[in-house]
N, CA and C of each residue as an Amber inpcrd file, in Angstrom:
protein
   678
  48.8260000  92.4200000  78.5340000  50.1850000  92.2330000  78.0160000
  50.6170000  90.7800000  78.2130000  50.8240000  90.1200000  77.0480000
  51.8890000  88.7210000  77.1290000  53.3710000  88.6420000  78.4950000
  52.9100000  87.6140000  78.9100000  53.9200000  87.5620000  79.9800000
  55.2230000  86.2590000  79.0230000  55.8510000  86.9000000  79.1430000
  57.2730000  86.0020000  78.7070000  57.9440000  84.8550000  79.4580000
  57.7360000  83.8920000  79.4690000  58.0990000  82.7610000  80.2000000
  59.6150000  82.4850000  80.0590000  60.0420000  81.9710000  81.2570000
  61.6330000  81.6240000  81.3340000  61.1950000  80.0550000  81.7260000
  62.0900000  79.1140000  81.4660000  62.0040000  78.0570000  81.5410000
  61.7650000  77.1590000  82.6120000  60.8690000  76.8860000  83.0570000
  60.1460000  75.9410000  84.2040000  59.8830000  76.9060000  84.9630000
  59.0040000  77.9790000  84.1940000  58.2230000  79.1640000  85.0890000
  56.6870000  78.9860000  84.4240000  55.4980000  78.9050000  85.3070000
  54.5530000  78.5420000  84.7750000  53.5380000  79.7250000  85.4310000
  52.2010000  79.7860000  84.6970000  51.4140000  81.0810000  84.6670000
  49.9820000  80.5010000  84.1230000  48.6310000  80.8600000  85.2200000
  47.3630000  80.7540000  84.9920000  47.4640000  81.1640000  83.4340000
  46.7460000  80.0010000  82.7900000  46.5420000  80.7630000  81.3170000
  45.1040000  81.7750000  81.0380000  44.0850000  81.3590000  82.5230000
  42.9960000  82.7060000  82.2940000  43.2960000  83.9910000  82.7820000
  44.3850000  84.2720000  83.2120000  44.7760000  86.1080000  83.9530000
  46.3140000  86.3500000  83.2880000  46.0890000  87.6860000  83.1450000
  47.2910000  88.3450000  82.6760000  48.2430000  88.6050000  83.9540000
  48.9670000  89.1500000  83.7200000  50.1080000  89.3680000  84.0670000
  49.7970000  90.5950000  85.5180000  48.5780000  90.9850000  85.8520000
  48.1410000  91.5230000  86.9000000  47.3670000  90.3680000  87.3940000
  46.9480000  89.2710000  87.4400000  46.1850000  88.4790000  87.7830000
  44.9540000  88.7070000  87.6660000  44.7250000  89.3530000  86.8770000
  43.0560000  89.6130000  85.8730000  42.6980000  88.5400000  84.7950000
  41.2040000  88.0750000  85.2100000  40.5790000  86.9570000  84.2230000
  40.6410000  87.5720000  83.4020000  41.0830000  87.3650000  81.7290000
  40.8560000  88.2500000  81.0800000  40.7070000  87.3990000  79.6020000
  41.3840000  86.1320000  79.5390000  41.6580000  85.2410000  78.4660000
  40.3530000  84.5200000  78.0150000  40.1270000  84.3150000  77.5410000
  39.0250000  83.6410000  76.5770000  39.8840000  81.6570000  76.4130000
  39.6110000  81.0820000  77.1430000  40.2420000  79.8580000  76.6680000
  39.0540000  78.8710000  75.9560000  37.8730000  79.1120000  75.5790000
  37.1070000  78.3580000  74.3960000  37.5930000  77.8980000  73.3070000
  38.8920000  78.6810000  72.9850000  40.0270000  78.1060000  71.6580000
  41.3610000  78.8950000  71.8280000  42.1040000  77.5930000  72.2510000
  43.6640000  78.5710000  72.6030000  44.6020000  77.6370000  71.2370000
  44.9250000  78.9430000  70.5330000  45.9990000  78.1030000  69.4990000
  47.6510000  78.4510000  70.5970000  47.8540000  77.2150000  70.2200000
  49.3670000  77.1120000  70.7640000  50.5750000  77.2710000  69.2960000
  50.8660000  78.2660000  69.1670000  51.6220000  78.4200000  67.7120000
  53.4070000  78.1760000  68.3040000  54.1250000  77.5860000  67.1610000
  55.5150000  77.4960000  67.0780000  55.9800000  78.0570000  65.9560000
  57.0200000  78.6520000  66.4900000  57.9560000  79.5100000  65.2680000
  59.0410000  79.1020000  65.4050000  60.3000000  79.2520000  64.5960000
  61.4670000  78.7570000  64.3770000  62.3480000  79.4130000  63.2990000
  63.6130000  79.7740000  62.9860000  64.4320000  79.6050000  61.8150000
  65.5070000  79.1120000  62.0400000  66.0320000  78.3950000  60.9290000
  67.1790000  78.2070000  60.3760000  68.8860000  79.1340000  60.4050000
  69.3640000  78.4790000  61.6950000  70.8470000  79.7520000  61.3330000
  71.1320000  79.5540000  60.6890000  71.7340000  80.8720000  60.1620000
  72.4900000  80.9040000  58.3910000  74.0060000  81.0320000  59.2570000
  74.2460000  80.2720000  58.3670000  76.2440000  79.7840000  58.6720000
  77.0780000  80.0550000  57.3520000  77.0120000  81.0730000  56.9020000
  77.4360000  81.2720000  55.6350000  77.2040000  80.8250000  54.3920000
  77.6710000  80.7430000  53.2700000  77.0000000  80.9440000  51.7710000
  77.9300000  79.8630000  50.8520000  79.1720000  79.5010000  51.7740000
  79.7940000  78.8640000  50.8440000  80.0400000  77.5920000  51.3780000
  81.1240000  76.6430000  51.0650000  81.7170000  75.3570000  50.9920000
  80.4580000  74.1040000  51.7980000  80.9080000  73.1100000  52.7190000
  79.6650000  72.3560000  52.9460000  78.8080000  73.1750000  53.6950000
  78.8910000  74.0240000  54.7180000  77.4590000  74.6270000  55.2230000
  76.6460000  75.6950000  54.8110000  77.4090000  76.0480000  53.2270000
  76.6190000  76.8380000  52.8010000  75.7010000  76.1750000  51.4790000
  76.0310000  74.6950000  51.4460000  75.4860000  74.3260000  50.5840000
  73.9710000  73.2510000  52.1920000  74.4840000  72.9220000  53.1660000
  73.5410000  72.6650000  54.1740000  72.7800000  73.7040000  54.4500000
  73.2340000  74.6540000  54.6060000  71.8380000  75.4730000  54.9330000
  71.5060000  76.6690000  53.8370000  71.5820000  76.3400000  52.4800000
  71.2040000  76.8930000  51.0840000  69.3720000  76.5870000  51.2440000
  68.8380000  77.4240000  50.2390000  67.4700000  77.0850000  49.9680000
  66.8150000  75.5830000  49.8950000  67.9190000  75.0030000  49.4190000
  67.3630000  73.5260000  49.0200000  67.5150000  72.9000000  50.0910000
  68.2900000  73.0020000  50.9270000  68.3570000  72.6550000  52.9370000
  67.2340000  72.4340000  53.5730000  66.2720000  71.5440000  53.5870000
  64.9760000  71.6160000  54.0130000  64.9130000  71.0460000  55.7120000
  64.4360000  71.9980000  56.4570000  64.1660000  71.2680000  58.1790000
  62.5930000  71.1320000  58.0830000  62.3100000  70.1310000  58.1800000
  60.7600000  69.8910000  58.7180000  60.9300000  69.6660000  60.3780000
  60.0280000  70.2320000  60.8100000  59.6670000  70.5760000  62.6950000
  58.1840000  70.2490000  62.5050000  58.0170000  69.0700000  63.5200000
  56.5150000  68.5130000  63.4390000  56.4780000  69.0540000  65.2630000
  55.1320000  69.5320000  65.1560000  54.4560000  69.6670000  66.3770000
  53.5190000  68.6970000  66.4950000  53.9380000  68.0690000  67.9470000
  53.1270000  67.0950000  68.2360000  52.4480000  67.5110000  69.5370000
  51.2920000  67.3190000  69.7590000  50.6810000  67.2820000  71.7160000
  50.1570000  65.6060000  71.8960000  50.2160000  65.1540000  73.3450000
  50.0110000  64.3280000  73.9440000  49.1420000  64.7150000  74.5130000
  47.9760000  64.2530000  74.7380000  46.5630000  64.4660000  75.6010000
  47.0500000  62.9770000  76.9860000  46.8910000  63.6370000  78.0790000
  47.3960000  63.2020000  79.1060000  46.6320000  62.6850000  80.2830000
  46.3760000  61.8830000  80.6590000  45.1710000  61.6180000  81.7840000
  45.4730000  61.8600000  83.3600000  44.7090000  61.7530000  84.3640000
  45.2930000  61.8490000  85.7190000  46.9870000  61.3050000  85.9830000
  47.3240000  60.0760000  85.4050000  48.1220000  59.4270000  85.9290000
  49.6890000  59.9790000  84.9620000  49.1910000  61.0950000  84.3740000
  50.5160000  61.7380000  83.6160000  50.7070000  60.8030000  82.0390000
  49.7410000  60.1650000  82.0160000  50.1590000  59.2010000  80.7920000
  49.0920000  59.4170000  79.6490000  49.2410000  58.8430000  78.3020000
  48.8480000  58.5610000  77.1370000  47.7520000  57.5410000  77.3640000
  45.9790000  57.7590000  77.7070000  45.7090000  56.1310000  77.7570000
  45.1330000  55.5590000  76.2750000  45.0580000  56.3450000  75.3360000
  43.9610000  56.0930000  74.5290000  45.3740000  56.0550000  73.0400000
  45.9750000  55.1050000  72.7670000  47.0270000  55.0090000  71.6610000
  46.3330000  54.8560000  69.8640000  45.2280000  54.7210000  70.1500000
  44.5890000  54.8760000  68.8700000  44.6060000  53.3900000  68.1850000
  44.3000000  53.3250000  66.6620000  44.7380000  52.2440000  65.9330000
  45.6250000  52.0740000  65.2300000  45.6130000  50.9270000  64.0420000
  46.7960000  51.0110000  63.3620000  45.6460000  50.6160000  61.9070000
  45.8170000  51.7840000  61.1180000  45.4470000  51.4470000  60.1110000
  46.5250000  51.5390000  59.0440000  45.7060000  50.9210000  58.0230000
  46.8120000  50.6370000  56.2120000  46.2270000  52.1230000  55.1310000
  47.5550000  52.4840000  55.1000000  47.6370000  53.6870000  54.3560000
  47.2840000  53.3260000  52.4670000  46.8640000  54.2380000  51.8890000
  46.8850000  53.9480000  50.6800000  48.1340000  53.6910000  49.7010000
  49.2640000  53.3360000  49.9050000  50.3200000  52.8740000  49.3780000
  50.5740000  51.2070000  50.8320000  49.8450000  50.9890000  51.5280000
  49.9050000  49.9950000  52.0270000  50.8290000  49.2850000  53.2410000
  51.2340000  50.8820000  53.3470000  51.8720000  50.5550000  54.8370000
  50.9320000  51.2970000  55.8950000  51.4110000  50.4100000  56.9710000
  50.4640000  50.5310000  58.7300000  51.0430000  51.4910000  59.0630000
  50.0600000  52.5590000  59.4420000  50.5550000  53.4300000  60.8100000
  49.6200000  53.4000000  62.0210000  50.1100000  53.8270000  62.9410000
  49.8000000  53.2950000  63.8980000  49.3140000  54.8040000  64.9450000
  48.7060000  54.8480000  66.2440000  48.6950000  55.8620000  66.8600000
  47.0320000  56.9360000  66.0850000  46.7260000  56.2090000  65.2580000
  45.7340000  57.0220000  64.2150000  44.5940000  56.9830000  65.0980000
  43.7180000  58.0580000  65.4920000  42.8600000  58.4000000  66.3480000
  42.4010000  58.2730000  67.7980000  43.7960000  58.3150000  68.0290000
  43.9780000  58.6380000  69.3070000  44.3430000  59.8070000  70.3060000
  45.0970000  59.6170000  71.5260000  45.4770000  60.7300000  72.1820000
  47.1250000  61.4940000  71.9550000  46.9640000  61.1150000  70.8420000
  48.1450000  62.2560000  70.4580000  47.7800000  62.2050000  69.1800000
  48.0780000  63.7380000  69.1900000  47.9020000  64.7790000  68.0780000
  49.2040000  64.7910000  67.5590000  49.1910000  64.0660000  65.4360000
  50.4470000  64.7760000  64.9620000  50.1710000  65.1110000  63.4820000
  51.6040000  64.7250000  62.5000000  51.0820000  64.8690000  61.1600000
  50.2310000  63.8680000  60.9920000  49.9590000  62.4620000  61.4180000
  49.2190000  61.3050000  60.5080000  47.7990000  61.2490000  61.4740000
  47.9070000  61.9700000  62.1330000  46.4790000  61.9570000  63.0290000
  46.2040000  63.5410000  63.1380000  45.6960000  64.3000000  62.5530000
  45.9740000  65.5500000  62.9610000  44.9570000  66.7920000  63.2460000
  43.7450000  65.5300000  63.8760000  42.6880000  65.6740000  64.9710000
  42.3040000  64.9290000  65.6330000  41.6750000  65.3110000  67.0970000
  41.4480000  64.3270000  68.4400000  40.5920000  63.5710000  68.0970000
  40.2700000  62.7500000  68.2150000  38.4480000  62.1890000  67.7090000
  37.4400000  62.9870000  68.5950000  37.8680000  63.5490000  69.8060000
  36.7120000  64.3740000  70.4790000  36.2170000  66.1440000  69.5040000
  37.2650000  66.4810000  68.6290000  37.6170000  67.1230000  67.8800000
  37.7600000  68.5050000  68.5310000  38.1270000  68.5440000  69.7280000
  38.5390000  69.2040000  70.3440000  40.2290000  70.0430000  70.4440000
  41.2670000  69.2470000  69.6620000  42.4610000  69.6930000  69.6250000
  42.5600000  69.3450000  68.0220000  43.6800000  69.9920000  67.5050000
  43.9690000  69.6350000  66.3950000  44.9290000  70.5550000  65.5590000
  46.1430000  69.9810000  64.6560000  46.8860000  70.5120000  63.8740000
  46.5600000  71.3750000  62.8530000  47.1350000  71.9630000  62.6740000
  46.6260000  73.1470000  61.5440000  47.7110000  72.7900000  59.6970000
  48.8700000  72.2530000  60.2750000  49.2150000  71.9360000  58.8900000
  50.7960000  72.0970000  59.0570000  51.7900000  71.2990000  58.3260000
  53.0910000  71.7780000  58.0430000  53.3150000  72.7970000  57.6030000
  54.5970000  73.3520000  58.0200000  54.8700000  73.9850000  57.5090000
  56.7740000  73.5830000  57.5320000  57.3730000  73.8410000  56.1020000
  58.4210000  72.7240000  56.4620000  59.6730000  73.4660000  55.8350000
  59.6190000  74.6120000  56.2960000  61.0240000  75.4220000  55.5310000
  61.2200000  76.6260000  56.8480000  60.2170000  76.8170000  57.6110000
  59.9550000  77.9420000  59.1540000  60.2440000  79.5120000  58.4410000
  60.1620000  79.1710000  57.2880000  60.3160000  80.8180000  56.5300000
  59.3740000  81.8770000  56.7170000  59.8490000  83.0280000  57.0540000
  58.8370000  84.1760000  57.1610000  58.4060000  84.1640000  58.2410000
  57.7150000  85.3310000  59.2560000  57.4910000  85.4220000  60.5620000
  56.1470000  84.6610000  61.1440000  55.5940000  84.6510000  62.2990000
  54.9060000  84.1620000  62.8700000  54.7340000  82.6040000  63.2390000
  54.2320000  82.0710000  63.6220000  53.8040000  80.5750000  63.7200000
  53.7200000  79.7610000  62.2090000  54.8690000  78.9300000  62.5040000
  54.9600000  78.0030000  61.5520000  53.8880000  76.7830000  61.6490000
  53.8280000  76.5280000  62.5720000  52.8560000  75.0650000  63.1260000
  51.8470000  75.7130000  63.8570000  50.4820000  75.3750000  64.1160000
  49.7550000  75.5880000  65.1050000  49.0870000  74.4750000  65.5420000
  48.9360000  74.2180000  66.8470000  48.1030000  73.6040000  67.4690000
  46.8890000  73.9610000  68.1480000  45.3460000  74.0470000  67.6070000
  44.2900000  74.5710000  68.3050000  43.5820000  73.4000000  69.3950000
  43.2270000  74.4820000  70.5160000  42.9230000  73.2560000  71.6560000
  41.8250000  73.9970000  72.3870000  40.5480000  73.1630000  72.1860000
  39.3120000  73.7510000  73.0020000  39.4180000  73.9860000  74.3280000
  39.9670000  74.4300000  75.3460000  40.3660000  73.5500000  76.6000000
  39.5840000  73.9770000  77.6260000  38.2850000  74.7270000  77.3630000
  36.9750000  74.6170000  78.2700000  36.0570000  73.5090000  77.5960000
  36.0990000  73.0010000  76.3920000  35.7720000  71.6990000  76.3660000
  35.9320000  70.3200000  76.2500000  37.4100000  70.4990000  76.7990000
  38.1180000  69.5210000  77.1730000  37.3150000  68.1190000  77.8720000
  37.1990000  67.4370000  77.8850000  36.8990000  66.5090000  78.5730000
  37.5930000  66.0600000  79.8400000  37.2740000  65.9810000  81.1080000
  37.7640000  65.9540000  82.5600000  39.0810000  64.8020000  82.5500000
  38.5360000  63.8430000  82.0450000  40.0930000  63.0350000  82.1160000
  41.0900000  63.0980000  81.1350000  40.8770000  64.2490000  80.4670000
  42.4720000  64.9960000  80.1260000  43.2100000  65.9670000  81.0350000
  43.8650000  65.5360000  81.8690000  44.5710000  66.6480000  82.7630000
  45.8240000  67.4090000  82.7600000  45.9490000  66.7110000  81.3150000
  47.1800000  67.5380000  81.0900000  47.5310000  67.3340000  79.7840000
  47.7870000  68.4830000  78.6250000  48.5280000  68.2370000  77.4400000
  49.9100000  68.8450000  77.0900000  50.7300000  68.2630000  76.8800000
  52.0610000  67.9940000  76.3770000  52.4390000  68.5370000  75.1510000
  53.2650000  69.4590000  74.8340000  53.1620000  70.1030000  73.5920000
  55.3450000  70.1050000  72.9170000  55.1690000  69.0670000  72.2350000
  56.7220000  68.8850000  71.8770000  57.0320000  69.3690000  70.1460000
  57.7950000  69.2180000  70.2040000  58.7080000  69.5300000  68.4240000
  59.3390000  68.5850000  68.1970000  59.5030000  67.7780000  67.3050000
  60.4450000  67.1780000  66.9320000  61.0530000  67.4720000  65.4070000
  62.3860000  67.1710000  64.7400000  62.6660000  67.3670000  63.3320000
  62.8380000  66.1450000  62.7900000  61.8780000  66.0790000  61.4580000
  62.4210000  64.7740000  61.0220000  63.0440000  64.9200000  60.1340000
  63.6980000  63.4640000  60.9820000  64.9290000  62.5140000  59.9260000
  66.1650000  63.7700000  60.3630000  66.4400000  63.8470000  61.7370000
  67.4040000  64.7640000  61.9640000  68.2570000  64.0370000  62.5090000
  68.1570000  62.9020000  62.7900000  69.4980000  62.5110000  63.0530000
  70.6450000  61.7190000  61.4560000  69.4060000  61.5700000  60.7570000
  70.0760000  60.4940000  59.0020000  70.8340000  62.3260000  58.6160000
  70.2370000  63.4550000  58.7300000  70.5660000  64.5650000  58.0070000
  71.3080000  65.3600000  59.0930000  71.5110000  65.1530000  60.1820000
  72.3250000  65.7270000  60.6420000  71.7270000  67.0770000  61.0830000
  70.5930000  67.1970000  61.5820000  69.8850000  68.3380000  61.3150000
  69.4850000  68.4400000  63.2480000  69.7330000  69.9540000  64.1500000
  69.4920000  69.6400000  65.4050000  69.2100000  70.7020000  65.9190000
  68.6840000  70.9770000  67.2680000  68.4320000  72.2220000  67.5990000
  69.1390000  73.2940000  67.6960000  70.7990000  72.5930000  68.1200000
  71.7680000  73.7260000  68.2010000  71.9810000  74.8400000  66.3010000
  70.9300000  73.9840000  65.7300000  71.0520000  74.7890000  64.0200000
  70.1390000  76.1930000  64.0270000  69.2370000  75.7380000  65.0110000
  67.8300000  76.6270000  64.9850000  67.6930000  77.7610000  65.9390000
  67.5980000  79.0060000  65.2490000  67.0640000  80.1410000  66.0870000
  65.9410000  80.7490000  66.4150000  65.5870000  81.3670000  66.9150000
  64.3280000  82.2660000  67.1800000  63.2920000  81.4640000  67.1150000
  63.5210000  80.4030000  67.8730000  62.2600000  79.4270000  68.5920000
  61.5900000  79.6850000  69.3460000  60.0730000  79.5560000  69.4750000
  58.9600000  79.6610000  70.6750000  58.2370000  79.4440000  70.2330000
  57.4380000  78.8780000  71.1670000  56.0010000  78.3890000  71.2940000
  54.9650000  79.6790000  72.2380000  53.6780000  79.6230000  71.7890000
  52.7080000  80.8430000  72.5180000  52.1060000  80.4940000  72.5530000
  50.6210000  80.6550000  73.2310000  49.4950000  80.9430000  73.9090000
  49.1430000  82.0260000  73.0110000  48.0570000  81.8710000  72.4960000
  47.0830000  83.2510000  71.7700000  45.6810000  82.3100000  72.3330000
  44.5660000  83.0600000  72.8590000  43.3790000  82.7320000  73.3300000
  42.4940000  83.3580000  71.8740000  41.1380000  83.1780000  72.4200000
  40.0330000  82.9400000  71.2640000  39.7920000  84.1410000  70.2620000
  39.9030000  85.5150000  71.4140000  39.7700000  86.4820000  70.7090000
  41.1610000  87.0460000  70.1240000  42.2350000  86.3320000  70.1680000
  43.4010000  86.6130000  69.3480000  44.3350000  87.0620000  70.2360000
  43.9080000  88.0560000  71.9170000  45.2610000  87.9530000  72.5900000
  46.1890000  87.0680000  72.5440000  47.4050000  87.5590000  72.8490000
  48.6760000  86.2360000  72.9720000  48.6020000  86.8060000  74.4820000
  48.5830000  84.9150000  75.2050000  48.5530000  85.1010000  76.5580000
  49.9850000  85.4110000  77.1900000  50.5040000  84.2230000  76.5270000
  52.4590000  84.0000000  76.6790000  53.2810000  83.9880000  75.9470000
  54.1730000  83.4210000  75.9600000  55.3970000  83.1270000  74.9160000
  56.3210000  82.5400000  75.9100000  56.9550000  81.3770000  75.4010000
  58.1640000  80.9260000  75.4460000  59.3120000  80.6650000  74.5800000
  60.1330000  81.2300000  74.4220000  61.2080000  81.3680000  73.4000000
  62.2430000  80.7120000  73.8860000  62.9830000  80.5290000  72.5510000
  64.0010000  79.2990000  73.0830000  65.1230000  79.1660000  71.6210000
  66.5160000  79.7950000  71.8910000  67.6220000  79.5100000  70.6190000
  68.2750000  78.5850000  70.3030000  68.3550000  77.7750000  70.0280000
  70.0570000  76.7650000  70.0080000  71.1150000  77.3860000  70.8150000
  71.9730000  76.5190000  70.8010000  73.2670000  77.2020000  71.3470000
  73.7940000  76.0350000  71.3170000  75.0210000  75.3510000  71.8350000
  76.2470000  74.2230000  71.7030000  75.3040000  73.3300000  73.0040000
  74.4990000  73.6120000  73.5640000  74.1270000  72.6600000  74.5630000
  72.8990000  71.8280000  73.8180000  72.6310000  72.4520000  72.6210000
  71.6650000  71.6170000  72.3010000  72.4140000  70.8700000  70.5830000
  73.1920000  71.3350000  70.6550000  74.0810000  70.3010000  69.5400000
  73.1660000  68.8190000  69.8720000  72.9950000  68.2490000  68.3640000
  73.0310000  66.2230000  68.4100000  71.2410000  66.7050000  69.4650000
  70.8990000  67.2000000  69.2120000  69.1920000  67.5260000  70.0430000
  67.8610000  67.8610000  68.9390000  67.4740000  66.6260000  68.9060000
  66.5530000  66.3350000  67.2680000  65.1650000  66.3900000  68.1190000
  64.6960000  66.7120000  69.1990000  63.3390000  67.0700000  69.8390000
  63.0680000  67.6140000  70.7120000  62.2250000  68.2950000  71.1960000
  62.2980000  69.1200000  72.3460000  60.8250000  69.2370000  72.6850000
  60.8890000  68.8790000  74.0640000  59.4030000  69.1540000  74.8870000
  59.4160000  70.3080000  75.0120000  58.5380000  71.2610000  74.8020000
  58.7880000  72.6920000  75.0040000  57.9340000  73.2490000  76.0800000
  56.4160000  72.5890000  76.2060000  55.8820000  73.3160000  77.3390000
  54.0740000  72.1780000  77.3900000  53.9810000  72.5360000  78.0540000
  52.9150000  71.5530000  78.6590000  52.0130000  72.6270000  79.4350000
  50.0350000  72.3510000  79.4220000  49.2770000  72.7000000  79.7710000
  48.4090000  71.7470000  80.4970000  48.1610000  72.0790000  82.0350000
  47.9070000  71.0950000  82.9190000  46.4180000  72.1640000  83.7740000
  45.4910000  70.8430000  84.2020000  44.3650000  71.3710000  85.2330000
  44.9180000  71.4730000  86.3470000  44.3140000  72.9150000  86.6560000
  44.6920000  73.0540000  88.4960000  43.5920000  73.4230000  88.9730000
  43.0430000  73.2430000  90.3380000  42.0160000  73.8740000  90.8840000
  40.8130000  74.4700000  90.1830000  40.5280000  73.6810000  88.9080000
  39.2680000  73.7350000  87.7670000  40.0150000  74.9960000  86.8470000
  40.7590000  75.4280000  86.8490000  41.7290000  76.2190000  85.6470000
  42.6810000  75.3900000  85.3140000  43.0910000  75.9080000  83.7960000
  44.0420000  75.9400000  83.4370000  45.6910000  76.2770000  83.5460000
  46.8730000  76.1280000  83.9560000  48.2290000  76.2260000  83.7440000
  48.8800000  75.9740000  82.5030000  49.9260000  76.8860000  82.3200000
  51.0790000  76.8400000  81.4270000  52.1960000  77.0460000  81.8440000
  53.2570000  75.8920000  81.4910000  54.3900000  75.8960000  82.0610000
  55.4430000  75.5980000  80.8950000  56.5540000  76.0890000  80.8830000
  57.4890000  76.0430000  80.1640000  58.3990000  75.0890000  80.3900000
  58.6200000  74.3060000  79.6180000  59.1920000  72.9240000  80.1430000
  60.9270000  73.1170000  79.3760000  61.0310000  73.0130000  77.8220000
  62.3690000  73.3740000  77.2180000  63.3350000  72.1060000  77.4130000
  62.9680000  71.2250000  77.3380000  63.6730000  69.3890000  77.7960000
  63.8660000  69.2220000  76.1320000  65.1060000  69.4180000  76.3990000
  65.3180000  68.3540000  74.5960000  65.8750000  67.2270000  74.7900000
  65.7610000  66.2680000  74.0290000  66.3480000  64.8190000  73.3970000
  66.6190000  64.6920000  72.4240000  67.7200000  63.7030000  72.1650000
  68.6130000  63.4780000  71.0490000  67.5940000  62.5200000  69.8890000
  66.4580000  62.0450000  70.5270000  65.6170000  61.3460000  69.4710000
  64.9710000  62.0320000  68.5330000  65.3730000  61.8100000  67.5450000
  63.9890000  62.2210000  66.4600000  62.6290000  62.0150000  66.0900000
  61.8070000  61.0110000  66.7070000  60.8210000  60.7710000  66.9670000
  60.3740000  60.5380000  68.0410000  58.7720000  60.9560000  68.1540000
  58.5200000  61.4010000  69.7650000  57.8550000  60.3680000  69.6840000
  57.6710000  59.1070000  69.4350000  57.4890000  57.6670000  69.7670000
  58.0780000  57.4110000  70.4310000  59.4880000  57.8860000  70.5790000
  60.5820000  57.1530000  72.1090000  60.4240000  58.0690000  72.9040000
  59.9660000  59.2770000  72.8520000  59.7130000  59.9990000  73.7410000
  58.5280000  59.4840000  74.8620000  57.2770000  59.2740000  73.9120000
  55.9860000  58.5710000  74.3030000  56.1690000  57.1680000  75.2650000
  56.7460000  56.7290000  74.8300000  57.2280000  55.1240000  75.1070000
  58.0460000  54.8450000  76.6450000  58.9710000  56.1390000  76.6660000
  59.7730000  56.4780000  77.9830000  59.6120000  57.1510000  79.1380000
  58.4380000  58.1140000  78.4810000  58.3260000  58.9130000  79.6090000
  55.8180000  58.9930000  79.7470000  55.6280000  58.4450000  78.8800000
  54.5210000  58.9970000  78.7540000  53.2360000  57.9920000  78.1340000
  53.8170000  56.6640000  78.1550000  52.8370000  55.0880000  77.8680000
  53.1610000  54.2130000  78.8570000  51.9650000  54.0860000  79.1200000
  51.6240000  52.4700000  80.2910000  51.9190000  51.5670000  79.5540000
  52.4360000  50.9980000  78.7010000  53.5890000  50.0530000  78.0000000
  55.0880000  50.7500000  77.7270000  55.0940000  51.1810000  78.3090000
  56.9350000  51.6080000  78.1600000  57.5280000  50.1230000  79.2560000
């Protein structure tokens, strides 16, 4: 049985909820779900959150080394319309990089309206073949362009992030609603997976910020150049 996480409560991701090995971690997808509160049908918020109302929610992970940080920032290559991005094959996983070069973690695809049930985003992560100086990965949301659109967590319901292991159990879940405390809150760290004693941990983290891109996130809390 899935154990339900409350916020900065953390749980072996190889034993259930009796403390039985039981998880398969050779491929753990980390899935996010989300919707859109509906605020009625008419005048400005029914024309904001109408069909044509679009929230994109990018899942990003940070691959993390002993020292809690980002060491490997990738390059900066020129896109085919000729602008640089930057961060491209490195230790964070997002939309413009959206596999590790060890090819061990990796995005599964947008999804940019959170319509219909299950995992909107997934993140798959080998994490028995992890490589030793990753000791920890970081698993955030951000919405873009939510602060130009006005767009924030306090909008969004029936949020969580899970744990499903190889053979398809779901190990965990962490769920998480809006409410007025997360008003003007365009990202959110939601939960992080760290080595302990040659296993795995999952911990529910639920830290939002008012930034919309997890570049200032990276930069402040999580790069040896901040």
């Amino acid at each position: 049985m899935a154990i339900n996480l409350q916020k900065g409560q953390t749980i072996d991701l190889r034993k259930n909820d009796r403390g039985e090995s039981v998880y398969d971690l050779s491929k753990v997808t980390i899935g996010l779900g989300w919707d859109v509160r509906k605020q009625g049908s008419g005048g400005f918020f029914g024309k904001l959150f109408s069909k044509e109302a679009e929230y994109d929610l990018d899942a990003v992970a940070f691959l993390l080394d002993g020292n809690g940080k980002v060491a490997n920032l990738g390059r900066t290559v020129q896109t085919n319309d000729g602008r640089q991005m930057g961060l491209y094959q490195g230790d964070v996983v997002f939309f413009n990089s959206m596999q590790h070069p060890s090819g061990n973690v990796w995005l599964t695809g947008d999804n940019r309206t959170g319509a219909g049930d299950g995992d909107d985003e997934q993140i798959i992560v080998r994490l028995d073949q992890l490589d030793e100086s990753y000791q920890k990965i970081v698993f955030l949301v951000t919405i873009y362009q939510g602060r130009s659109n006005n767009q924030h967590f306090g909008m969004i319901e029936n949020a969580f992030i899970r744990a499903v292991d190889a053979t398809g159990k779901e190990i965990t879940k962490y769920s998480l609603s809006g409410d007025s405390s997360m008003n003007g809150m365009c990202a959110m760290v939601f939960a992080e997976a760290y080595r302990h004693n040659g296993d795995w941990k999952f911990r529910a983290l639920g830290e939002p910020s008012p930034t919309d891109n997890f570049i200032d996130i990276l930069r402040q809390q999580y790069s040896y150049s901040n």
